[in-house]
C-alpha positions in Angstrom: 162.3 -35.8 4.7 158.8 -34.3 4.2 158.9 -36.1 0.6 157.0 -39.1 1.3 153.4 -40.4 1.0 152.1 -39.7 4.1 152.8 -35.8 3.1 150.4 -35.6 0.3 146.9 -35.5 -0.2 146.4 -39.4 0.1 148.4 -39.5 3.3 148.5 -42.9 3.0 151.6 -45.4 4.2 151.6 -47.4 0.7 154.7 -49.6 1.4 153.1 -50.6 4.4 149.7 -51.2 3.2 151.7 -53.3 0.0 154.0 -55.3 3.0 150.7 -56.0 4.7 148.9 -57.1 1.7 151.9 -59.3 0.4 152.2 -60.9 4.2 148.9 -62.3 4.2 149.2 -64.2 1.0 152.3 -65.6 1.9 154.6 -63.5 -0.6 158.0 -62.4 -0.7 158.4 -58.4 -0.2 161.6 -56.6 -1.7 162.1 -53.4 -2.0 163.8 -51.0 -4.6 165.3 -47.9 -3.2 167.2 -45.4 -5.1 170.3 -44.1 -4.1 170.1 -40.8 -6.4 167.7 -38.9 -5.5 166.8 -36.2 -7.4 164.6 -34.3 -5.1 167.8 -33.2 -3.0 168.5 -29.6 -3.4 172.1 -31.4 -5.4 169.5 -31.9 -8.2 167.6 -28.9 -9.8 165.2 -30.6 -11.8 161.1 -30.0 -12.9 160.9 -33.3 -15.0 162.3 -37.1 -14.3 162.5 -39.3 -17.0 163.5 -42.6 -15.2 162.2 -45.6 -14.6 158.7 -43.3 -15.3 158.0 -40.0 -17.0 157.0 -38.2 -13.8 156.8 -35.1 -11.3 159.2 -33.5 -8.8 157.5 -33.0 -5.3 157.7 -29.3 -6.4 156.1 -29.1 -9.7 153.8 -31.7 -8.3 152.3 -28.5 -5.5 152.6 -26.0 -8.0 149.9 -28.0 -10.1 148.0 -29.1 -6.9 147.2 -25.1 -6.4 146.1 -25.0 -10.0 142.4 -24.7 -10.7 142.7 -26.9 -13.5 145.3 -29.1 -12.5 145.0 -31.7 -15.3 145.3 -28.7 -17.9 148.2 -27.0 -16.1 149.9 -30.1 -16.5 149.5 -30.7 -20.1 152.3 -28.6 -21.9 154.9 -30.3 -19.3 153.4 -33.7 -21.1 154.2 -31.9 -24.3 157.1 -30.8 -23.6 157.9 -34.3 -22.7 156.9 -35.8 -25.9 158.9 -33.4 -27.4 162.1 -34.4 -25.8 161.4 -37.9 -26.9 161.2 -37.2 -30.4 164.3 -34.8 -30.5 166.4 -38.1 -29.0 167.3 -35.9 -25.6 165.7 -37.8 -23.1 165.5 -41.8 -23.2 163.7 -44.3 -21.1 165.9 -47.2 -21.2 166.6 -50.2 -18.1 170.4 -49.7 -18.3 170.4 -47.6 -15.5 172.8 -44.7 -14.9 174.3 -45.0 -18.6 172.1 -44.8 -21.7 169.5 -43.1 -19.7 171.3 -40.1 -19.4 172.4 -39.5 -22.9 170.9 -39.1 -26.3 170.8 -41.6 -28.7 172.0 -39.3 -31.4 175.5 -40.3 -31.1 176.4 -36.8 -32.2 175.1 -35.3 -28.6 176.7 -38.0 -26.8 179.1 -35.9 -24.4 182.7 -36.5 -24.3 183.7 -37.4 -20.3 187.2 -38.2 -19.2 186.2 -41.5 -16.8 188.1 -44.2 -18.5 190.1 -45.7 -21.2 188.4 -45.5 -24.8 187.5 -48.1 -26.7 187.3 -48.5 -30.3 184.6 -45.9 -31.4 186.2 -42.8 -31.4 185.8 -40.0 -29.1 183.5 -41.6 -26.4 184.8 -42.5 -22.9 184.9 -46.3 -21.7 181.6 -46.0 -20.1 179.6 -44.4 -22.2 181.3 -47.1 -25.1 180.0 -49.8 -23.3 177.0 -48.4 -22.9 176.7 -47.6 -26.6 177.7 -51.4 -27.1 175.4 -52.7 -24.7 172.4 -51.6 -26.0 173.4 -52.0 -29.7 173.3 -55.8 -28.7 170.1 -55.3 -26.8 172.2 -56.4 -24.2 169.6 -54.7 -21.6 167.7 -58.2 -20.2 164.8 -59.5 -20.5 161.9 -59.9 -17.8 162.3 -63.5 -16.5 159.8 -65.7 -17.8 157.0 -66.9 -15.3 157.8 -70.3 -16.0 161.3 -70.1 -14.9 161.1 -68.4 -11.6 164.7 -68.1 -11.8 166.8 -68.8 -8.8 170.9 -69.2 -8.7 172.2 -72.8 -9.0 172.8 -74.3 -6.0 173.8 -77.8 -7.0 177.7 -78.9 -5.3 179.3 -78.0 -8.9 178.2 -74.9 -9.0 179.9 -73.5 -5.6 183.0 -73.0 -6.5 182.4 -69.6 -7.7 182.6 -67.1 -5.0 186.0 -68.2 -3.8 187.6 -68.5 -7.2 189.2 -65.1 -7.6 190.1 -64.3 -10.8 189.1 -65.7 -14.1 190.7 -65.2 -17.1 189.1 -64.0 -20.4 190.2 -65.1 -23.8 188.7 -62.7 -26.6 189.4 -64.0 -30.4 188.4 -64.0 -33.8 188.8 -62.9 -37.2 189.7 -59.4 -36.3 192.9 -61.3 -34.7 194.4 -61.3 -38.6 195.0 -57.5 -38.8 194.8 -56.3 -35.7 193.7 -53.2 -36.4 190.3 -53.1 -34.9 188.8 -54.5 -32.3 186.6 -57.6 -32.3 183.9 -57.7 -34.0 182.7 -54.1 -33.5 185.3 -53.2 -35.8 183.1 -53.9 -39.0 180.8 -51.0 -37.8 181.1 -48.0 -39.4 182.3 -45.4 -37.0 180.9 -41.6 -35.8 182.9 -38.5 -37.4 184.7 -37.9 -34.3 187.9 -39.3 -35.5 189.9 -42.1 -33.8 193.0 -40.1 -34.2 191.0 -37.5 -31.1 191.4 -40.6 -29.0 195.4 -40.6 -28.9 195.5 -37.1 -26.7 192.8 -38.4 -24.3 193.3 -42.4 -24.0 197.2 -42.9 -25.0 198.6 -44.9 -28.2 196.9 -48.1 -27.5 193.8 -46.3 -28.5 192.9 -46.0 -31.9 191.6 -48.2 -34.0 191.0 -49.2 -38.0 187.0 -50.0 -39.2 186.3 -51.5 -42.5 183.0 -53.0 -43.9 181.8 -56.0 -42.6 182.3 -58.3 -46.1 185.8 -56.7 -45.8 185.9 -57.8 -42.2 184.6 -61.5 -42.8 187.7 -61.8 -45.5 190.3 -62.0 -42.7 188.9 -65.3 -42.2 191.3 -66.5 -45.3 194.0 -65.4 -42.5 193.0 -67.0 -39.1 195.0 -70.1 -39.3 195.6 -70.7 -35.4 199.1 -72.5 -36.7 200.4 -72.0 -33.0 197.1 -72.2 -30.5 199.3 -73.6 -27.6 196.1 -73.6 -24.7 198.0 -75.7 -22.6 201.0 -73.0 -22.6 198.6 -70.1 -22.1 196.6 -71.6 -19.5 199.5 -73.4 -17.3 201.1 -69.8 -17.1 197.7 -68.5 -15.8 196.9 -71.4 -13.2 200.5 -70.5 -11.9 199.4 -67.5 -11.1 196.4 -67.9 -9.5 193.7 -67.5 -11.5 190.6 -70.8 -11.7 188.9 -70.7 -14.4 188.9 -69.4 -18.2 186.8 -68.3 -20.9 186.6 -68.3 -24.0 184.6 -66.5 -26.7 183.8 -69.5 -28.6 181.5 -66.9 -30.5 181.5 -63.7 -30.9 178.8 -61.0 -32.5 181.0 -61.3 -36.1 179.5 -64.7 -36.0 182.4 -67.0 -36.3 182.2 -70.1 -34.7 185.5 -71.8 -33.0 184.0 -75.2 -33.6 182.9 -77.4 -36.3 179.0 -76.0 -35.8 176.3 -78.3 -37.4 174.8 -75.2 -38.3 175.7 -71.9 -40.4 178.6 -71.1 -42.5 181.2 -69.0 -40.7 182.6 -71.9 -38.4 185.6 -73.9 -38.6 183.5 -76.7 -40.3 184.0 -74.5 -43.6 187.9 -73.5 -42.6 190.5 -74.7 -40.6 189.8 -78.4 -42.2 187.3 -78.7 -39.3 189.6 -78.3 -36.6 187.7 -77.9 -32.8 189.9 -74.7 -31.6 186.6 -75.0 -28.4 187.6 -78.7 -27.8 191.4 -78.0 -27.7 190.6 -75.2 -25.0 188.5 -77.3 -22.9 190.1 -80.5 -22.7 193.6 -77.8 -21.8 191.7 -76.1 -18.8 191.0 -79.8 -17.6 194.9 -80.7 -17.7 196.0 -77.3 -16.0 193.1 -77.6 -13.6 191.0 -74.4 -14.3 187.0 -74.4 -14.8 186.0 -74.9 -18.7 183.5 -71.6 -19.2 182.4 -70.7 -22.7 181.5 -67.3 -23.7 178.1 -67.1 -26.3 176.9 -64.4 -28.3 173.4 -64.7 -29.7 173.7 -62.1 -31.5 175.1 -63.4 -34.6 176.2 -60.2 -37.2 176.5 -62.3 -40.4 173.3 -64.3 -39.6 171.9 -61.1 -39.2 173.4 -59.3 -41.8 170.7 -58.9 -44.5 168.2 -56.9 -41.1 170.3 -54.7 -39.4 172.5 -51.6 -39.9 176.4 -51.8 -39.7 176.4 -48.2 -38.7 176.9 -45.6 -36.0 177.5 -42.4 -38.1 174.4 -40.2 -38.0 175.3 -38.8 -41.5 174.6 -42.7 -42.8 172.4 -44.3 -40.3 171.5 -47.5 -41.8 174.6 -48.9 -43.8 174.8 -52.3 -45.3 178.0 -54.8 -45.5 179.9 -52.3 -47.6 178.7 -49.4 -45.5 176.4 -48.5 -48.7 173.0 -46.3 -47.7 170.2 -48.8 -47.7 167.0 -49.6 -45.8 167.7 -52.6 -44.0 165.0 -56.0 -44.4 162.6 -56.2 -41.4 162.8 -59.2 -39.3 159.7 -61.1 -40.0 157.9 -64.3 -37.8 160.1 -66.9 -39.6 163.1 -65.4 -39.5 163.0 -64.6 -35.8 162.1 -68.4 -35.6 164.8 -69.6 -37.6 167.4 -67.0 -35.4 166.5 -68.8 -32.3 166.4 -72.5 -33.5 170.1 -71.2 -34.9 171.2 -70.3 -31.3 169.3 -72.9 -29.7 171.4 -75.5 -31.7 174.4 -73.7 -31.2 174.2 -73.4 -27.0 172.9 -77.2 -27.2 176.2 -78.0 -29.3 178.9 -76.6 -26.4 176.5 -77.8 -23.9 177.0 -81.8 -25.2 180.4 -81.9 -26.8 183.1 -81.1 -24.4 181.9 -82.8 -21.5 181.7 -80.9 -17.9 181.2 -77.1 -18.4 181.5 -74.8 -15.2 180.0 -71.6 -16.9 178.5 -70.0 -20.3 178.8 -66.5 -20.4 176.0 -65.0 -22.6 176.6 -61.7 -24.3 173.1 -60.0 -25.3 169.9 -60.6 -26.3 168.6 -63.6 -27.4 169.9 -66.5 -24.9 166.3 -67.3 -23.9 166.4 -69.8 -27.0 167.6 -72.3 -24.5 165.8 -72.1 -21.3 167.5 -72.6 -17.5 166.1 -75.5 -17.1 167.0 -76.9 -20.5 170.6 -75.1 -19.7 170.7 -77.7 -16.6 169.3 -80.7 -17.4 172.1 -80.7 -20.1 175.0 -79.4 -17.3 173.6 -79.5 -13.8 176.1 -77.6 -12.5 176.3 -75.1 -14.7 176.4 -71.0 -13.7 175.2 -68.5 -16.0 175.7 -64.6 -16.0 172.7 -62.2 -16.7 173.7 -60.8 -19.7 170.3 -60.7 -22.1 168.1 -62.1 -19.4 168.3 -59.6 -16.4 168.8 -62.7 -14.4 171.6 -65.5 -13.8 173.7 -66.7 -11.3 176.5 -64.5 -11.9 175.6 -60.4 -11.8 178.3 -58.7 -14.5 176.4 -55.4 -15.6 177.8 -52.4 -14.7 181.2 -53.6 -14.4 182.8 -53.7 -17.4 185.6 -51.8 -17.8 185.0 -50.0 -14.8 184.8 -50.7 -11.1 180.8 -50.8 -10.1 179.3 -47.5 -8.9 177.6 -49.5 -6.1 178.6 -52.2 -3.5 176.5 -55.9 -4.1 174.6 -57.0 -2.1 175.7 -59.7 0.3 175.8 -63.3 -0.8 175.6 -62.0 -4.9 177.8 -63.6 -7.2 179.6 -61.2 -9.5 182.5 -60.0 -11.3 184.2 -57.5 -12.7 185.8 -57.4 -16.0 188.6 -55.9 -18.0 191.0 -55.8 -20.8 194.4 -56.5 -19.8 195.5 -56.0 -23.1 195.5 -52.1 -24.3 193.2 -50.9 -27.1 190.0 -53.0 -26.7 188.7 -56.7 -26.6 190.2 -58.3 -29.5 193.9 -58.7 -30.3 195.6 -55.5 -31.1 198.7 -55.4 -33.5 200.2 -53.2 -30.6 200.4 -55.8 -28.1 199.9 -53.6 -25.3 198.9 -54.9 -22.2 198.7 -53.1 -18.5 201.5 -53.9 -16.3 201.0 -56.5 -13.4 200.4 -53.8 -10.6 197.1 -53.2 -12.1 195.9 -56.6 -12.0 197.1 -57.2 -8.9 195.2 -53.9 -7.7 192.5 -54.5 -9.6 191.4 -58.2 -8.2 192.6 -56.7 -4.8 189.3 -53.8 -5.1 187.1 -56.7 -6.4 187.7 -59.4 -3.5 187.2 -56.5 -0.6 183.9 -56.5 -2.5 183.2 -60.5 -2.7 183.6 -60.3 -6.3 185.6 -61.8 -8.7 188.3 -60.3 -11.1 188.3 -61.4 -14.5 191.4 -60.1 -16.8 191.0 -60.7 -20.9 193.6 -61.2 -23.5 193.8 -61.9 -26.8 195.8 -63.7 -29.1 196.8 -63.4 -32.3 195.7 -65.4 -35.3 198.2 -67.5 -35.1 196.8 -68.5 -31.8 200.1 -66.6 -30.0 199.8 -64.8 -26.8 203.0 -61.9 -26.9 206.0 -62.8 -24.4 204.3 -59.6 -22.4 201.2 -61.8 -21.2 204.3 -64.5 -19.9 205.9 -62.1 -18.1 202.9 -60.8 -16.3 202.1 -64.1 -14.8 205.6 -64.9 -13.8 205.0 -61.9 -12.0 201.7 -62.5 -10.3 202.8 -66.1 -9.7 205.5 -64.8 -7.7 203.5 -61.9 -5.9 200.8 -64.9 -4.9 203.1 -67.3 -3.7 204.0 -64.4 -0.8 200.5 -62.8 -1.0 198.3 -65.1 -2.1 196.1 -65.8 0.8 194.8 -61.9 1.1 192.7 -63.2 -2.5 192.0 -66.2 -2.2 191.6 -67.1 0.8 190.3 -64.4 2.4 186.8 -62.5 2.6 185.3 -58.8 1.5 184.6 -56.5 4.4 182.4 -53.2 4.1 185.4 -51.0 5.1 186.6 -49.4 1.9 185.5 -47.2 0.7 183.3 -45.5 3.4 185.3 -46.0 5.9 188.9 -47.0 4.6 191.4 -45.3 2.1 192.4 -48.7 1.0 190.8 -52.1 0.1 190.4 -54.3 2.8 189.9 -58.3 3.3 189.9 -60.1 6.3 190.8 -63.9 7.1 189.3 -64.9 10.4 190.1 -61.7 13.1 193.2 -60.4 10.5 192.5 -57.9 8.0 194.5 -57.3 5.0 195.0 -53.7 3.7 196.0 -53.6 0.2 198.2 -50.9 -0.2 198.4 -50.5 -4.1 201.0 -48.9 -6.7 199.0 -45.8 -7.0 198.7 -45.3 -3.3 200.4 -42.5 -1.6 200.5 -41.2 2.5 199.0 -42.8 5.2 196.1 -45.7 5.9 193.6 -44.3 7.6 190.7 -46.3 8.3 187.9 -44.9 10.8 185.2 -47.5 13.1 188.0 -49.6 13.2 188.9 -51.1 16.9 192.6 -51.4 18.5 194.7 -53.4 17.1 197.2 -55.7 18.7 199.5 -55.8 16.0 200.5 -54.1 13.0 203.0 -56.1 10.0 203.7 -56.0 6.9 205.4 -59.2 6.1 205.1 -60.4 9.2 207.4 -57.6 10.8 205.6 -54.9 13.3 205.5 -51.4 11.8 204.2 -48.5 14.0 200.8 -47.2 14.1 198.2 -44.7 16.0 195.1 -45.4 17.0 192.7 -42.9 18.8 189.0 -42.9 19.0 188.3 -45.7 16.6 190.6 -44.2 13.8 193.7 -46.6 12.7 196.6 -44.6 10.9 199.5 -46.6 9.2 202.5 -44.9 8.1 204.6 -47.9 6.4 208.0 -47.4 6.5 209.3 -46.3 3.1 211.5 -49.2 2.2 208.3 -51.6 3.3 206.6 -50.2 -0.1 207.1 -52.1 -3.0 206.4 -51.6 -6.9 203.3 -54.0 -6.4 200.7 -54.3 -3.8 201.9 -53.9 -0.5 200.3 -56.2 2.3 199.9 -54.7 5.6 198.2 -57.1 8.0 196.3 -55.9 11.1 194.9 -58.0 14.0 
């Protein structure tokens, strides 16, 4: 490319002169490269609005023959501003999401790239990128004092080999089942839920009412029939290690006797530990205990924030009245934190050993690392509100990531495996075991871990559906199992293969999955010496570093078919 330093009127090397300068006082060097690139005739652009308002290589010559280059570049900085202030271009760190939309939800464009979620009208990603900056759920800069690196203490390791995890999502939306968790108490964008039925399916739309309407399903959550051992034996049979649970989520509804606030089962359920029973039920069925956490706490908060996403209202209180929201002040951003901090502390000392705590946005620097490990030294924390943790899980909700990890990362992807969003839906909907079985299969070729969420009822009920699914995947593993959990990523799919790939020693595994169709074709890849599926040889070609597989029709299964190449 002639788009580099040396090309201008500096031509100067700066990475190298910031390499040599790092060198001699003994720092590390890393580098950020960006896979988009924007001066590539793909992209027509004169302005770039991330990470830095700046110039393309092209505007930047037409001012350099300029007289006045300074004034020539003035009404592009005006032009700018104006952008900003009309909401249509954002600098935000959530790269590749909010950064390319408005926040005016009513420009927010309408893309078929995934299930819908609860809002109405916006695909999956661009819902969880609304969601994810509504929580501030963006990071923070790690604190000099922390100098954060992952846990490597013996109790922490057993992460990258784990799998699959399994997410449990519940609260007080559980009682109607009309909305999903928590983010059903925000008032929703004109678009219309009923629109989502002809893009996402049935499972899709979804009821909102006012939070204070919300909070009263709480006279409904009894958890009469919370079996954890039941759910949990069913999902150590099938393979999965570890579970979570959303011991709170953003409503703000504790599922333990807190010492602290008033929506926790302290004030309802007679004081019964719904947290402890989990825990001490992933101990018996041998799974790791991992809490989810939300900071961000909507009924703490209630009184300094705006329950609303339609532009026509923008700041609506708990009955979705117009209002002007209190501002946070000093104390009660110190009282917020000492909230949280007691909180974290509480599932940190109660329940004994805890493998993981799952933060979900801002505001889980209240506790630090250190404090976070002196408590439970082998604790692993995702990077959810700090930018930073041991496990990497942005960018990969709900979707496959856009980009492969780099090697030795921790990280996971994660998804509903019940239909219609995050919290129990009165539907009971859930995907059908090929998907999960696919799904983990993408994220292991990748060294990641697949995590699957369901949700019960508020009875504490998971439907016969969720049963049935693991029976299934129990009895796919116990043939298959080894090509997950056993085995390691490799960097063949998808450059240079049409199917995910692991490997176990010199054997790979192509997963051939229940959406696939034609041949395996997989390029760079050298002669084989045997071809099976099931441990009986199927033909092949091979020519010039180019493996084809044609598996025999009646080798092809409803699930994830194994074909396993030496």
């Amino acid at each position: 490319t002639d788009y580099k330093s040396t090309n201008t009127p500096f031509g100067r090397d700066i990475v190298r002169e910031f390499v040599d300068a790092f060198r001699a006082e003994g720092l590390k060097i890393g580098f950020y490269h960006s896979l988009i690139d924007w001066h590539h005739p793909k992209y027509v652009i004169d302005l770039v609005n991330h990470p830095q308002k700046g110039l393309s290589w092209e505007l930047y010559k037409k001012l350099c023959a300029e007289p006045d280059p300074q004034a020539a570049l003035k009404p592009y900085l005006d032009r700018i501003a104006e952008l900003e202030r009309e909401g249509l271009i954002v600098v935000t760190d959530y790269e590749g999401c909010a950064s390319e939309y408005p926040l005016d939800s009513r420009a927010w464009p309408h893309h078929a790239d995934g299930a819908c979620c609860a809002s109405g009208g916006m695909s999956e990603a661009e819902e969880v990128a609304f969601q994810h900056a509504f929580i501030r759920n963006h990071g923070l800069a790690p604190k000099v004092e922390e100098k954060f690196s992952r846990n490597r203490h013996p109790d922490a390791q057993w992460y990258p080999k784990a799998g699959f995890g399994l997410f449990i999502h519940w609260g007080l939306s559980s009682v109607t089942g009309w909305g999903d968790l928590s983010w059903g108490m925000i008032k929703p964008s004109k678009d219309g839920h009923g629109k989502n039925v002809e893009r996402w399916g049935l499972p899709s739309p979804a009821r909102s009412v006012p939070p204070n309407e919300y909070w009263k399903q709480i006279r409904g959550f009894d958890a009469s029939k919370f079996d954890p051992d039941r759910i949990l034996a069913a999902a150590k049979k099938a393979g999965f290690e570890y579970a979570i649970l959303t011991t709170k989520h953003h409503e703000g509804f504790c599922l333990w006797p807190s010492a602290v606030g008033d929506m926790t089962t302290k004030n309802h359920l007679n004081g019964r530990d719904l947290v402890g029973e989990f825990a001490a039920a992933c101990r018996r069925q041998g799974l790791k205990v991992c809490f989810y956490y939300s900071p961000p706490d909507w009924y703490f908060e209630r009184d300094y924030m705006s329950f609303s996403r339609d532009p026509d209202i923008p700041d609506a209180g708990c009955d979705w009245e117009p209002r002007k929201h209190k501002e946070k002040t000093p104390a009660f951003e110190a009282a917020y934190r000492e909230y949280n901090r007691v909180q974290i502390e509480e599932l940190l000392t109660r329940y004994g050993k805890v493998d993981m705590l799952w933060f979900d946005g801002m505001g889980s620097d209240c506790v630090s690392v250190k404090r976070l490990r002196e408590l439970q030294p082998g604790i692993i924390i995702n990077d959810r509100g700090r930018s930073y943790g041991d496990v990497f899980t942005q960018d990969s909700e709900c979707r496959f990531p856009r980009e492969r990890r780099p090697r030795g990362c921790w990280w996971e992807y994660i998804h509903t495996l019940c239909d219609g969003g995050w919290g129990y839906r009165y539907h009971e909907c859930y995907k059908p075991v090929a998907w999960l079985i696919s799904e983990t299969g993408r994220a292991r070729s990748w060294n990641g871990n697949f995590v699957a969420n369901v949700c019960p009822n508020a009875h504490g009920e998971l439907p016969d559906v969720y049963y049935k699914i693991m029976d299934e995947m129990a009895a796919w593993m116990k043939a298959n199992g080894r090509v997950l959990k056993e085995a390691e990523g490799t960097d063949l799919w998808p450059e240079h293969c049409n199917v995910a790939v692991t490997r176990t020693g010199k054997v790979h595994h192509f997963l051939y999955d229940w959406l696939q169709t034609g041949d395996i074709v997989c390029d760079r890849f050298p002669k084989p010496k045997s071809v099976t599926v099931g441990g009986t040889p199927i033909p092949y070609e091979w020519k010039d570093g180019t493996l084809k597989i044609s598996i025999p029709y009646l080798k092809i299964g409803n699930l994830t078919t194994v074909v396993d190449v030496e």
